[in-house]
VEXLUMLUM-858304 format. One record per residue (C-alpha): residue number from 0; residue in one letter; z negated, y, x. Coordinates in pm, 1 decimal, padded with zeros to 6 digits. Each point is the difference from the previous one (the first is absolute). Layout:
<rs>
NUM, A, Z, Y, X
...
</rs>
This chain:
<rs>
0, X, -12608.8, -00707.7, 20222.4
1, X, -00379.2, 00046.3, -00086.0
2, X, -00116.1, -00271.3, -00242.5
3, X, -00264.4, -00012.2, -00213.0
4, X, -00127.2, -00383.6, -00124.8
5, X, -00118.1, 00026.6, -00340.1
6, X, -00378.7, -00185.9, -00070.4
7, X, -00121.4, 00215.0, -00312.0
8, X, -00215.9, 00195.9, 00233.4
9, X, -00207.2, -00276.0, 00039.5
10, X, 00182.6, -00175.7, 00290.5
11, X, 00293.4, 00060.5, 00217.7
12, X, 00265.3, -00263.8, 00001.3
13, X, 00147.4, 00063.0, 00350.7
14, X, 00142.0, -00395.7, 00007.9
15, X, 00172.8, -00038.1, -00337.1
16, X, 00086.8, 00398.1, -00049.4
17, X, 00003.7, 00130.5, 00346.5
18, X, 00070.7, -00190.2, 00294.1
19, X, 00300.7, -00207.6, -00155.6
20, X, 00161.1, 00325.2, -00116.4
21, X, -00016.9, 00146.9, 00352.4
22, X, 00147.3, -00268.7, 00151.0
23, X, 00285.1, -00019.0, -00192.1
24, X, 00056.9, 00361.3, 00046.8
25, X, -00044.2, -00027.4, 00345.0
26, X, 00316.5, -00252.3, 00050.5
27, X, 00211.2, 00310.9, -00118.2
28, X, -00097.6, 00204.3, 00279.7
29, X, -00234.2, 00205.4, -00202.0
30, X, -00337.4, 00072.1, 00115.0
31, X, -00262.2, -00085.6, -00243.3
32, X, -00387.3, 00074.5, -00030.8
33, X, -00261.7, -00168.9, -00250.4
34, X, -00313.2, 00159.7, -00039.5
35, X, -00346.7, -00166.5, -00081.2
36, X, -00218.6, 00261.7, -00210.2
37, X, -00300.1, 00034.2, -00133.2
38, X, -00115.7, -00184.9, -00323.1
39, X, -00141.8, 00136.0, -00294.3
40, X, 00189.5, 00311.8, -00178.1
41, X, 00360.8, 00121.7, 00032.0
42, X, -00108.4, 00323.9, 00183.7
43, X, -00135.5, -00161.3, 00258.0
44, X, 00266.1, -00213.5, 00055.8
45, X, 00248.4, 00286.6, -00027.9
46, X, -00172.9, 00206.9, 00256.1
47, X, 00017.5, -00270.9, 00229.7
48, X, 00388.2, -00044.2, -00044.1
49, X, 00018.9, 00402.2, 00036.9
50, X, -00220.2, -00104.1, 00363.9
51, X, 00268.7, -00237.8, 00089.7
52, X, 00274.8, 00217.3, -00034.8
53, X, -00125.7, 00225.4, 00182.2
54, X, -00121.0, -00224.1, 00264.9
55, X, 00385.6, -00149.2, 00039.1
56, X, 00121.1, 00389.5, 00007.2
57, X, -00242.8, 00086.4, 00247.0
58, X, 00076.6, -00312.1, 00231.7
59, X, 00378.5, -00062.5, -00041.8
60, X, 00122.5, 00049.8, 00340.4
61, X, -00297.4, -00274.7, 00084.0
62, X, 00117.4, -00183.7, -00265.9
63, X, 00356.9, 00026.9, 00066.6
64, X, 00085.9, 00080.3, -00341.7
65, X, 00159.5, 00266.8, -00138.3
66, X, -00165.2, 00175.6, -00342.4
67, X, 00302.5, 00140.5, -00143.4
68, X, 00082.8, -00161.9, -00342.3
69, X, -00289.6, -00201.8, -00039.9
70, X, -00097.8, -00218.6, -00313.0
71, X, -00305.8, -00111.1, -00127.3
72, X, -00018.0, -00328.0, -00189.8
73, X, -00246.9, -00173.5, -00257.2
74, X, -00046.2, -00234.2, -00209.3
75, X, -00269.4, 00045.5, -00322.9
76, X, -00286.3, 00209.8, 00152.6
77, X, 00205.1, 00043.9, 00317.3
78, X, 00312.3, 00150.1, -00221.0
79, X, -00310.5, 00218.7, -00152.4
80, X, -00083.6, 00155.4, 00356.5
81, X, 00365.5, 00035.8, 00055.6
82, X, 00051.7, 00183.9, -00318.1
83, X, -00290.0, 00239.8, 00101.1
84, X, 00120.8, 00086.6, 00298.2
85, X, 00397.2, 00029.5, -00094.7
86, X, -00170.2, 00259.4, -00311.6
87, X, -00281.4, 00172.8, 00180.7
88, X, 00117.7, -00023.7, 00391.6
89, X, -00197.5, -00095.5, 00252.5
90, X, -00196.4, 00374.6, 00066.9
91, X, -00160.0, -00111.6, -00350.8
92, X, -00183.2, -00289.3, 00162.0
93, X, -00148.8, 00174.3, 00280.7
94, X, 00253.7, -00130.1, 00265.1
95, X, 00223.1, 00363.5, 00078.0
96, X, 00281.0, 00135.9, -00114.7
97, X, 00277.2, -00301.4, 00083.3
98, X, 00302.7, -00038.2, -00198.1
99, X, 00047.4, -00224.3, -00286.6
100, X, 00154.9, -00328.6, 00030.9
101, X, 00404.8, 00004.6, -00088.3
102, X, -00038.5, -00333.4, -00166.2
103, X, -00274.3, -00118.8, -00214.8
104, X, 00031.1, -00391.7, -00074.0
105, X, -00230.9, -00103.8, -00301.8
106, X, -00028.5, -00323.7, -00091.4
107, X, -00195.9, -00104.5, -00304.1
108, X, -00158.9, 00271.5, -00152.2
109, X, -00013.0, 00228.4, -00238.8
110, X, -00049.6, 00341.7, 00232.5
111, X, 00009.7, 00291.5, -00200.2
112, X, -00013.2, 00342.0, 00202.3
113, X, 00362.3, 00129.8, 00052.7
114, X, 00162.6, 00282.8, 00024.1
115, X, 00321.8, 00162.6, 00073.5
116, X, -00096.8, 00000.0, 00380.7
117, X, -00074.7, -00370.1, -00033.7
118, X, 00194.8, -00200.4, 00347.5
119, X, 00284.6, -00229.1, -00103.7
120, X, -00191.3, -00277.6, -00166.9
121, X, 00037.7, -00421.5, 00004.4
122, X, -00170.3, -00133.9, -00286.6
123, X, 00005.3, -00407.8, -00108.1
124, X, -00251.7, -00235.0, -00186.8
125, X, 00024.6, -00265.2, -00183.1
126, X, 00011.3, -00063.1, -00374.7
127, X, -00260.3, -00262.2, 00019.1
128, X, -00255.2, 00213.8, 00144.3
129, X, -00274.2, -00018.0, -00129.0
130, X, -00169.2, 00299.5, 00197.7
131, X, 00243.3, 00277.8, -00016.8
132, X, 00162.0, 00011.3, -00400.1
133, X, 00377.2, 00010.1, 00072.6
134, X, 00051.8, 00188.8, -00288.2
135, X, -00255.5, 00275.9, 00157.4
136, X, 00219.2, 00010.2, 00342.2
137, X, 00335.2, 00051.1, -00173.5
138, X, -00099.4, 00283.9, -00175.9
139, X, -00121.1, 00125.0, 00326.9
140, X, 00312.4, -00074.0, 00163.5
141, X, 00199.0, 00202.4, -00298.1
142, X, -00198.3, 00293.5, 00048.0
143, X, 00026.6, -00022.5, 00363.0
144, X, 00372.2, 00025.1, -00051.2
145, X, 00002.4, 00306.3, -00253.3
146, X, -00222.1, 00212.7, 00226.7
147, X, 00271.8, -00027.7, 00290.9
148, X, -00146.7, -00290.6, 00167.1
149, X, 00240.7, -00259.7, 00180.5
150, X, -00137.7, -00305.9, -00062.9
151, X, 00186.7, -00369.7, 00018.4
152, X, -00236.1, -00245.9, -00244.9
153, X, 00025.0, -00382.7, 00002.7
154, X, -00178.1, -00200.9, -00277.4
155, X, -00000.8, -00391.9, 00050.4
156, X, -00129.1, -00255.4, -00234.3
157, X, -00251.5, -00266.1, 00118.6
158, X, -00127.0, 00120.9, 00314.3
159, X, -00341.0, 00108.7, -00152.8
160, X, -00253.6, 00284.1, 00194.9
161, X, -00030.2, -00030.3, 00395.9
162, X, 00307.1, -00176.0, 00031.1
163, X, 00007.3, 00143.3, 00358.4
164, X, 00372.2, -00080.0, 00162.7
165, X, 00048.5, -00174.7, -00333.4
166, X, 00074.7, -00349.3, 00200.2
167, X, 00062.8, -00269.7, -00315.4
168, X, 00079.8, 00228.2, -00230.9
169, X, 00248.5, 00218.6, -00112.0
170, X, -00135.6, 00293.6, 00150.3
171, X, 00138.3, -00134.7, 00311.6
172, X, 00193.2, 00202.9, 00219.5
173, X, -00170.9, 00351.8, -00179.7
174, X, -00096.0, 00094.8, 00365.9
175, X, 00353.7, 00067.7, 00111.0
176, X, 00120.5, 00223.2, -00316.1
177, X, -00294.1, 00220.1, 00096.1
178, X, 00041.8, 00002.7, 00401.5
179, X, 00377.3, 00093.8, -00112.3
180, X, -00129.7, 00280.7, -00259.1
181, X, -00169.3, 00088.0, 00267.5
182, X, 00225.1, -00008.9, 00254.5
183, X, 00219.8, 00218.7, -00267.3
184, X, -00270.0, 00279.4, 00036.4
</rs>
């Protein structure tokens, strides 16, 4: 798992977004990755996730990991950098010709490039958020589904934008339906 803390391009929020995420991840046996990018535009940002991947492909007997079936995760700007990368591939953002992920996880946003070739796709937010219109992300998610996307989509009710692991809400828990929709991939 590759995640991507959300931080509207303007910060990187590795400690509510990041770390906590791959942590939790981790107790499954799961490897998991966050990357710190650069600030101030998407493509940036999005190159430097494209960097990472390939960094982790290049170094994986190092690493001890093993790059088959990967995911990327984000939340907000993170999920947009995901999105990017699940559409356009890594080769796009200057980082080689890698494969896509097999599971993009999207959490609270309303990412709009899809296609057919799209990875199996985890999507959740809230309907208190008060970033990313909820309204905006289900239509997304519908035509996800009618261009021959899987996708698995949880909405929850008061756990507003950033909610993170959703700890004290009812977003709780939203980590472990997407490690299994993962897992599923």
């Amino acid at each position: 798992a590759i995640i991507c803390p959300g931080g509207g391009f303007s910060y990187v929020g590795s400690l509510h977004e990041g770390f906590p995420l791959a942590s939790e991840i981790s107790t499954k046996k799961l490897n998991a990755f966050v990357i710190r990018y650069r600030i101030g535009n998407e493509r940036w940002a999005t190159e430097d996730l494209a960097h990472a991947i390939r960094f982790i492909f290049e170094n994986a007997a190092t690493l001890k990991v093993d790059t088959k079936n990967y995911s990327l995760w984000g939340g907000s700007a993170g999920a947009r950098m995901v999105g990017n990368i699940a559409y356009y591939g890594v080769s796009a953002f200057g980082a080689g010709n890698y494969p896509k992920p097999v599971t993009a996880v999207i959490a609270y946003t309303g990412q709009s490039s899809y296609d057919k070739s799209f990875p199996a796709t985890f999507i959740t937010v809230s309907a208190d958020d008060w970033i990313a219109n909820v309204s905006t992300v289900e239509r997304r998610v519908k035509k996800k589904k009618n261009a021959g996307v899987t996708v698995s989509y949880e909405r929850y009710k008061n756990a507003g934008h950033g909610f993170g692991l959703g700890t004290g809400t009812d977003a709780e828990g939203w980590l472990y339906k997407a490690i299994d929709f993962w897992k599923s991939q």
